[in-house]
PyMOL commands that place a pseudoatom at each C-alpha (Angstrom):
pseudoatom trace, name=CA, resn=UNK, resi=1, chain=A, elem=C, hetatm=0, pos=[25.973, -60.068, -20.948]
pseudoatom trace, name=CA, resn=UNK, resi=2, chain=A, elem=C, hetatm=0, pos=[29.369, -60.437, -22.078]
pseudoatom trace, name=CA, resn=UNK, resi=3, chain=A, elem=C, hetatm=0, pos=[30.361, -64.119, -22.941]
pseudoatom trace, name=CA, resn=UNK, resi=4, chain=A, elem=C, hetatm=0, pos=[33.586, -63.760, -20.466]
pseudoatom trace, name=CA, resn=UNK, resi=5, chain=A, elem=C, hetatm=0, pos=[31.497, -62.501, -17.812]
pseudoatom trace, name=CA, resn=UNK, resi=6, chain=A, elem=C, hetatm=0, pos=[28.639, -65.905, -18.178]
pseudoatom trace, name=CA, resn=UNK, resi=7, chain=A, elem=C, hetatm=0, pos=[31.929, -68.344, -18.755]
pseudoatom trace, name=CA, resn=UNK, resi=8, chain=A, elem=C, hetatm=0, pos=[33.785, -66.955, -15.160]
pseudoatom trace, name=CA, resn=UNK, resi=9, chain=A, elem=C, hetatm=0, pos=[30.545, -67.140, -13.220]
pseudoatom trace, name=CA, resn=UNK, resi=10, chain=A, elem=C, hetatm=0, pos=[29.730, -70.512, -14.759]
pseudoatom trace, name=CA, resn=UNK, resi=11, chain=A, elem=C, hetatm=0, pos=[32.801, -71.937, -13.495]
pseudoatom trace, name=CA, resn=UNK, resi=12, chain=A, elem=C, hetatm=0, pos=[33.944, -70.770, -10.306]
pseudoatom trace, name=CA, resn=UNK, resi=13, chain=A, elem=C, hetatm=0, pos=[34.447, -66.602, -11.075]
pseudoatom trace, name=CA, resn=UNK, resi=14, chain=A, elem=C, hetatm=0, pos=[37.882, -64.922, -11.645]
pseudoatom trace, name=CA, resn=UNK, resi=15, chain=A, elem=C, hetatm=0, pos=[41.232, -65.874, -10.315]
pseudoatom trace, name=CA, resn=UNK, resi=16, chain=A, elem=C, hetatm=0, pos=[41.418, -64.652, -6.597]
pseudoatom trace, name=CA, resn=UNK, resi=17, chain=A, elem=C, hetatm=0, pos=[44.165, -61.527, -6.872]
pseudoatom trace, name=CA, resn=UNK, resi=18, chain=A, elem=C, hetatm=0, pos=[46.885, -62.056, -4.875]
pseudoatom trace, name=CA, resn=UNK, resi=19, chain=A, elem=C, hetatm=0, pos=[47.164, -59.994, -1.349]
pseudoatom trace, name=CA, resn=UNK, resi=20, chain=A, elem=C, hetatm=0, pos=[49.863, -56.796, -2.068]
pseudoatom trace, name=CA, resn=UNK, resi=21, chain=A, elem=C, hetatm=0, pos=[51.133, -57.967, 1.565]
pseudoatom trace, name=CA, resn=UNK, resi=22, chain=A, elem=C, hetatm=0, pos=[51.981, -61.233, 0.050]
pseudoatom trace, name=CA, resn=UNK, resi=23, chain=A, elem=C, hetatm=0, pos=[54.976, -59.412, -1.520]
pseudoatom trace, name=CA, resn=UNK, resi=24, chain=A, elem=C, hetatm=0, pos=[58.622, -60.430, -1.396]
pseudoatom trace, name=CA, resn=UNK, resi=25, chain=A, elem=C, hetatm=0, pos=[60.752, -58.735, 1.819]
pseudoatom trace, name=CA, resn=UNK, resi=26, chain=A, elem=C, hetatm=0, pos=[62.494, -56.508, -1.061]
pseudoatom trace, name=CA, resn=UNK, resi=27, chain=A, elem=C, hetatm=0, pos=[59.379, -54.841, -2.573]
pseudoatom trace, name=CA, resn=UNK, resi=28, chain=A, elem=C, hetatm=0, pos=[58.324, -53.983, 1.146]
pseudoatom trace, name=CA, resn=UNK, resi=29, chain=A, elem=C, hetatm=0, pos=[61.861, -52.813, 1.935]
pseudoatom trace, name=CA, resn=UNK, resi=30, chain=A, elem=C, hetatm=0, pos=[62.118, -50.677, -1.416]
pseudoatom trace, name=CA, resn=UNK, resi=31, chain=A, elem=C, hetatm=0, pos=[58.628, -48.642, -0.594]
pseudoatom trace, name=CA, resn=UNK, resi=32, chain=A, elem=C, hetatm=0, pos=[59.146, -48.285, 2.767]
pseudoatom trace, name=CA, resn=UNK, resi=33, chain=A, elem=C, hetatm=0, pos=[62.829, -47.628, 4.008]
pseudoatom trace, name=CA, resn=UNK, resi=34, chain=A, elem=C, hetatm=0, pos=[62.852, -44.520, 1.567]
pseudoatom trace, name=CA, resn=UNK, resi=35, chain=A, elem=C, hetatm=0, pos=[59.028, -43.435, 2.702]
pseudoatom trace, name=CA, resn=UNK, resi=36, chain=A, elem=C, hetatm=0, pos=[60.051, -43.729, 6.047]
pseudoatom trace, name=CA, resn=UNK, resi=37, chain=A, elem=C, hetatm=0, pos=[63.419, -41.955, 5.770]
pseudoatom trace, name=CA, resn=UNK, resi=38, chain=A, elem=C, hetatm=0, pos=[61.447, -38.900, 4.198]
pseudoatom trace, name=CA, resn=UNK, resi=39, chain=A, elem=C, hetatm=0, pos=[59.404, -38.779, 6.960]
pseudoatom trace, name=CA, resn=UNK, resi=40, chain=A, elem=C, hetatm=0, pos=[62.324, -38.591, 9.226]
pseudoatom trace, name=CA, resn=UNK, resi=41, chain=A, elem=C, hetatm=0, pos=[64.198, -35.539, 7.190]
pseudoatom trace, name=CA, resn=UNK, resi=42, chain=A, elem=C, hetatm=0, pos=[61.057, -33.963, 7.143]
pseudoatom trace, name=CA, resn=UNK, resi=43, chain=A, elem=C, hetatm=0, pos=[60.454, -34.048, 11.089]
pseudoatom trace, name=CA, resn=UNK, resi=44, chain=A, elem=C, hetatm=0, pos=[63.962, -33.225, 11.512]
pseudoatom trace, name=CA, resn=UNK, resi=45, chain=A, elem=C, hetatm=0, pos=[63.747, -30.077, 9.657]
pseudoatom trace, name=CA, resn=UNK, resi=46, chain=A, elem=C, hetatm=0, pos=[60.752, -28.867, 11.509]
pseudoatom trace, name=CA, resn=UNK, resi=47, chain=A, elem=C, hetatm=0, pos=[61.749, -29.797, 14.471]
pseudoatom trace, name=CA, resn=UNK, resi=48, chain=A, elem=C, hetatm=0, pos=[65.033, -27.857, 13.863]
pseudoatom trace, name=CA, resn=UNK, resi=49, chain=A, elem=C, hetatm=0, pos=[62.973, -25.160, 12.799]
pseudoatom trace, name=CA, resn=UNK, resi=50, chain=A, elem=C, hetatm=0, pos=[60.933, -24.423, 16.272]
pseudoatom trace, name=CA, resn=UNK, resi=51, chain=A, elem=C, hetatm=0, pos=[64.188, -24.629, 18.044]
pseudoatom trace, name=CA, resn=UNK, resi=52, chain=A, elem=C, hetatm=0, pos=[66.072, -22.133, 16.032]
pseudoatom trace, name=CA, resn=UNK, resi=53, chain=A, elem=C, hetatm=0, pos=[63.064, -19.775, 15.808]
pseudoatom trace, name=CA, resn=UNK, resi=54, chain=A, elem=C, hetatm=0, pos=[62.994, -16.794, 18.175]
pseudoatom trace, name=CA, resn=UNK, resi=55, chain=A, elem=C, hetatm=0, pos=[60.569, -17.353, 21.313]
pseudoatom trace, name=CA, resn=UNK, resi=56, chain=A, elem=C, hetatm=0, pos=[57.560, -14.693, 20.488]
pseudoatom trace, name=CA, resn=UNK, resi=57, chain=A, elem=C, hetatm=0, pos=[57.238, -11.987, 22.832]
pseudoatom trace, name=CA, resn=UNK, resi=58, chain=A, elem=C, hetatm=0, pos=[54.312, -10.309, 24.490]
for i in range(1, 58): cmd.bond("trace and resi %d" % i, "trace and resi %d" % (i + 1))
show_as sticks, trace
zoom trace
């Protein structure tokens, strides 16, 4: 076994990883505000879409 691997389970294992939710307001505001908006534009547009789309006929 690797000598890093003995030494970290010897004393305790790794560092615990901080949680990504643990992030500052900004991070979560810069991922998701533009995520979000996209998801918007692209609802609009279909939804636009079926509206402006002749009714089928039989």
């Amino acid at each position: 076994m690797p000598g890093d691997l003995l030494t970290g389970a010897a004393f305790g294992g790794s560092e615990p990883r901080p949680s990504p939710f643990a992030a500052p307001l900004w991070v979560h505001l810069t991922l998701g505000v533009p995520t979000l908006l996209a998801v918007a534009l692209v609802v609009r547009h279909l939804r636009r879409r079926r509206s402006a789309a002749p009714a089928p006929s039989d």
